[in-house]
N, C-alpha and C positions, 0 to 999 in steps of 0.2 A: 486749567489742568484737566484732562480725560478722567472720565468718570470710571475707565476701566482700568486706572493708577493713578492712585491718592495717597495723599499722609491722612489718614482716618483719625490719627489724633498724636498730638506733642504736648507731654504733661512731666511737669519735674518732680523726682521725689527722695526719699531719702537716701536711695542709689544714682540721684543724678537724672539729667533729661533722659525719657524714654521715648520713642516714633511711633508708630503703627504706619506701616506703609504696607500696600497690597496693588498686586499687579495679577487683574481679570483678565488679562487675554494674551494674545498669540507674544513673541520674543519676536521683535522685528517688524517694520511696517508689512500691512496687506498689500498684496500687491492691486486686491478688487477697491479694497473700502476705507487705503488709506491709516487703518486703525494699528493696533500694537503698539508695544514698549520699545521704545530704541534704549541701546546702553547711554545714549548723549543724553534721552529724555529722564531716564533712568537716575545716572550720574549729577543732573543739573538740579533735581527736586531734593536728591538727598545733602549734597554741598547747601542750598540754601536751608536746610535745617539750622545749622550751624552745630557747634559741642553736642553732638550724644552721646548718651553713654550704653544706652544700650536700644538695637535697630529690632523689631516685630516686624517680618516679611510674612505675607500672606499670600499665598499663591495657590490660582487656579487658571490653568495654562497650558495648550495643549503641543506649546515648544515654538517654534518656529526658526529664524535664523541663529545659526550656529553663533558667525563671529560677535554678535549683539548680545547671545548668552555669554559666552566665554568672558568679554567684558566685562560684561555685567558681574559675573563671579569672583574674577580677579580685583575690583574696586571693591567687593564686600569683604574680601581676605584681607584688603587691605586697610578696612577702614577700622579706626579704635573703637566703635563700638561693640560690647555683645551683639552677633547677630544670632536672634532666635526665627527658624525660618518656622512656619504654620502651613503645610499642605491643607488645603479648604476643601480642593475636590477633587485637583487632579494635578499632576507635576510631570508630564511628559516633555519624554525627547531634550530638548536642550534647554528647557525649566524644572527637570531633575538633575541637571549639571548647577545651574543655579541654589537647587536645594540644597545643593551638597557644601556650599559657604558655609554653613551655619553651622554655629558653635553647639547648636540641638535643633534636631528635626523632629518636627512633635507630628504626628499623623493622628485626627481622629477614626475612628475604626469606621466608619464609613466611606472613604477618602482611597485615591490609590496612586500611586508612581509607577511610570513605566521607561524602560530604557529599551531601545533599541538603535540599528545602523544608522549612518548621516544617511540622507539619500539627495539625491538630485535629479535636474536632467541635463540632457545634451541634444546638441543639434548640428552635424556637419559631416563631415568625412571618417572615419577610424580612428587617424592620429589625436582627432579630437574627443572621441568618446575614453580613447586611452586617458588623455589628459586628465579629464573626470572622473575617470576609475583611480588613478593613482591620485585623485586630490584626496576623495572620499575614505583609502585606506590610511594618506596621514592624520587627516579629520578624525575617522575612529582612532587613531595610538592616540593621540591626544586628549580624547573625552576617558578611554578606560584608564591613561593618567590619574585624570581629577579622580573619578570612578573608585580607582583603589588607594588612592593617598586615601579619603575618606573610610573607605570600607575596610581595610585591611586586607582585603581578597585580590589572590592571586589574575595575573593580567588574562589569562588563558582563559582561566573561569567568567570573567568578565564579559570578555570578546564572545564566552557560548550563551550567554545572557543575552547580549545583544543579539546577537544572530537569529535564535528565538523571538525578540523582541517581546520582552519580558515584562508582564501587567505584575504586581506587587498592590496586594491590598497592606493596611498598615501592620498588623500582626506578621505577615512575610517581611515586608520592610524593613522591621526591627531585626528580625530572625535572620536577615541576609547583610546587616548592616548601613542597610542603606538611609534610617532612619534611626531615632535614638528614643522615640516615645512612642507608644501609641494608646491614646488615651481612651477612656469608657465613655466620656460625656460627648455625641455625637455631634459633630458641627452640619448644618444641611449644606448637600453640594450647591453648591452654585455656580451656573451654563457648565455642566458638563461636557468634554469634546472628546468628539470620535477620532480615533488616527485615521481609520479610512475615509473620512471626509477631507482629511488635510491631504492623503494622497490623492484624492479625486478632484481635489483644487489644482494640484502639481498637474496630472495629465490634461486635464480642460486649458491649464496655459501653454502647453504645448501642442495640442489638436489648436488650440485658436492661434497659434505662431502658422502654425503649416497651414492651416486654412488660406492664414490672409496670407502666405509663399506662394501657395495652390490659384490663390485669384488675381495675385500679379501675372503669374505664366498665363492663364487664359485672357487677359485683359492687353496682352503685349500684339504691338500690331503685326497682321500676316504676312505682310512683307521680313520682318524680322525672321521668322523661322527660316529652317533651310529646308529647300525643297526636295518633295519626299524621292528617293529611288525609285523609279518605276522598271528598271532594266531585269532582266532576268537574269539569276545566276549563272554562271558557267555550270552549276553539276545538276541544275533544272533544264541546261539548255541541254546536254549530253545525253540524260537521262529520254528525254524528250525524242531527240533525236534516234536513239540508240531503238526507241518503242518502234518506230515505225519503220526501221530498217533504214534511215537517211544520215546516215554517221556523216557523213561528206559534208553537209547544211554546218555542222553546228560549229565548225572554226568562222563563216560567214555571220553566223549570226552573235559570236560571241566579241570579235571585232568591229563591229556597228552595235554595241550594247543593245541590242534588239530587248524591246518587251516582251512578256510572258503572254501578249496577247500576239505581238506579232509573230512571233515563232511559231505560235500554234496554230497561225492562219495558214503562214504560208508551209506549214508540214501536211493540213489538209491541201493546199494548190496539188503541191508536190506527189503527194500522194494519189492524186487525182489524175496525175502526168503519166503516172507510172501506170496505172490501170488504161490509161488511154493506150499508151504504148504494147501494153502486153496485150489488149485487144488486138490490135492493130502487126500484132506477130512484128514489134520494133523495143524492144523491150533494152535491146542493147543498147538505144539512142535515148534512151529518158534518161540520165546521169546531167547529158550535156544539153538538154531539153531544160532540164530542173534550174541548171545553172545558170542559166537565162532568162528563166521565167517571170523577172521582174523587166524583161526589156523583149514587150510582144515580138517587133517586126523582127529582133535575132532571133527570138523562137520559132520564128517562121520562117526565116528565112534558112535553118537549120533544118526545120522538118522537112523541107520543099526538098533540098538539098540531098536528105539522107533517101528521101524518096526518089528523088531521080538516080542517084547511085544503085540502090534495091533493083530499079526498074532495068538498068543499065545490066544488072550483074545479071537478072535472069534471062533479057536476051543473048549475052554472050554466052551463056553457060559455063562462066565460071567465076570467080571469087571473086566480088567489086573490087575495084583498088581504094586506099586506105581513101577517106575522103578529108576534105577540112576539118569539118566539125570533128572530125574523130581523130584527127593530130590535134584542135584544139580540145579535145578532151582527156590528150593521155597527156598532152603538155600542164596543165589543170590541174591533172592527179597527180602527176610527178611533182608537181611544186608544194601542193597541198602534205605529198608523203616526206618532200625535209622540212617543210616546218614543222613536222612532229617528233623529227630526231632528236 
């Protein structure tokens, strides 16, 4: 039997067999070290007593599983013994629902009860943090239940106790009902617990759930992921475009998913075209120069082209006639202008 819940002693007397039983630690297994009172462990030590007639619970306990207490208190309501419960040092959480069996809660004044919310955690999507929200509010109707069957104190009052999360030394205890003695002769605490340790227990199990989530996803092979986008936006590619005066590029580059490196290359080429041309007093043929300039020998064979028309128009002295390149260039725009419609 654990040394942190024992029968301390079974002695018969002119009222019939009496127990001492005492439960040192957490309502529920640990989840680190194994330890705690289950209600099964609970239940199985007191049945082997046999006929009591009156139960000594001693507890110092800083709570732990709800449905483990809740059991645990419903088998002492229902057993024929007196139960006389004995706070030793501490009766928190869901080992002050336990307290609350007892036919007399005796507190020594150095000794203290606290009540406050169930808590829990969660781990998944919304619908599943709802789920845990609406568990934890039937959980509380149910403990200020027990809470005011004992106390006589209204449900509302209760639930503001809780919420507080409400430490009671024994002198309070009695005064709020939650105890029915609290005596002078001081019993020593013994292993006192902290709540904020039991909540720092809660969060460490779930930083170590996500950790070991965290180093499946890095340990998964790279072929698995999906490969990253490298294309550039359409409103990167416009914006891009729009900087350098090249509005015409960016329906090309957004139909070849072009990268944000290649659009930037080829808006300096482009750029570079257009400064050649306006040197060169040709400024009207870089549109259809630009539009080419991933295929050299039609760029050239354009500029040759537009050069000899130039050359042609100022011997005649008068206005070149339209050339190719420049019907392939209104053809070009004109197509370029309904796919915008």
């Amino acid at each position: 039997m654990p040394n942190w819940f024992k029968v301390n002693s079974l002695a018969d007397g002119e009222g019939g067999r009496t127990a001492d039983v005492s439960i040192y630690d957490q309502i529920g297994k640990d989840w680190w070290t194994g330890d705690g009172t289950t209600a099964r462990e609970f239940t199985d030590v007191i049945e082997s007593l046999g006929d009591i007639n009156q139960l000594n619970l001693f507890i110092n306990s800083p709570g732990g599983d709800v449905q483990d207490g809740i059991s645990i208190y419903n088998y002492l309501k229902r057993h024929q013994a007196k139960v006389m419960v004995h706070v030793d040092g501490m009766a928190a959480s869901i080992a002050s629902i336990i307290a609350m069996a007892g036919d007399e809660v005796i507190m020594p004044e150095n000794t203290q009860m606290m009540i406050h919310n169930p808590l829990s955690w969660a781990m998944g999507e919304a619908k599943d943090f709802r789920q845990v929200a609406n568990l934890l509010d039937k959980v509380k109707d149910n403990l200020i239940t027990t809470y005011a069957g004992f106390t006589g104190k209204g449900r509302d009052e209760i639930s503001d106790l809780m919420d507080a999360e409400t430490y009671m030394n024994a002198t309070e205890a009695v005064a709020m009902g939650f105890a029915t003695q609290a005596t002078q002769t001081s019993t020593p605490v013994v292993n006192c617990f902290d709540m904020k340790d039991i909540k720092s227990k809660v969060q460490a199990k779930f930083d170590q759930m996500k950790n070991r989530s965290d180093k499946m996803d890095q340990t998964k092979p790279a072929q698995n992921k999906p490969p990253q986008d490298t294309s550039a936006s359409p409103i990167d590619i416009l914006n891009l475009c729009a900087e350098k005066g090249l509005d015409f590029l960016a329906k090309g580059f957004i139909e070849r998913n072009a990268s944000l490196a290649q659009v930037k290359n080829e808006l300096k080429q482009a750029a570079d075209i257009q400064d050649i041309c306006a040197a060169a007093n040709l400024k009207g043929d870089s549109q259809t120069l630009i539009a080419n300039m991933n295929d050299p020998a039609e760029m050239l064979r354009t500029a040759v082209t537009n050069l000899k028309a130039e050359h042609s128009a100022n011997i005649d002295g008068g206005e070149p006639a339209q050339t190719s390149s420049e019907k392939a260039k209104a053809t070009w725009s004109n197509a370029f202008i309904r796919t915008q419609r």
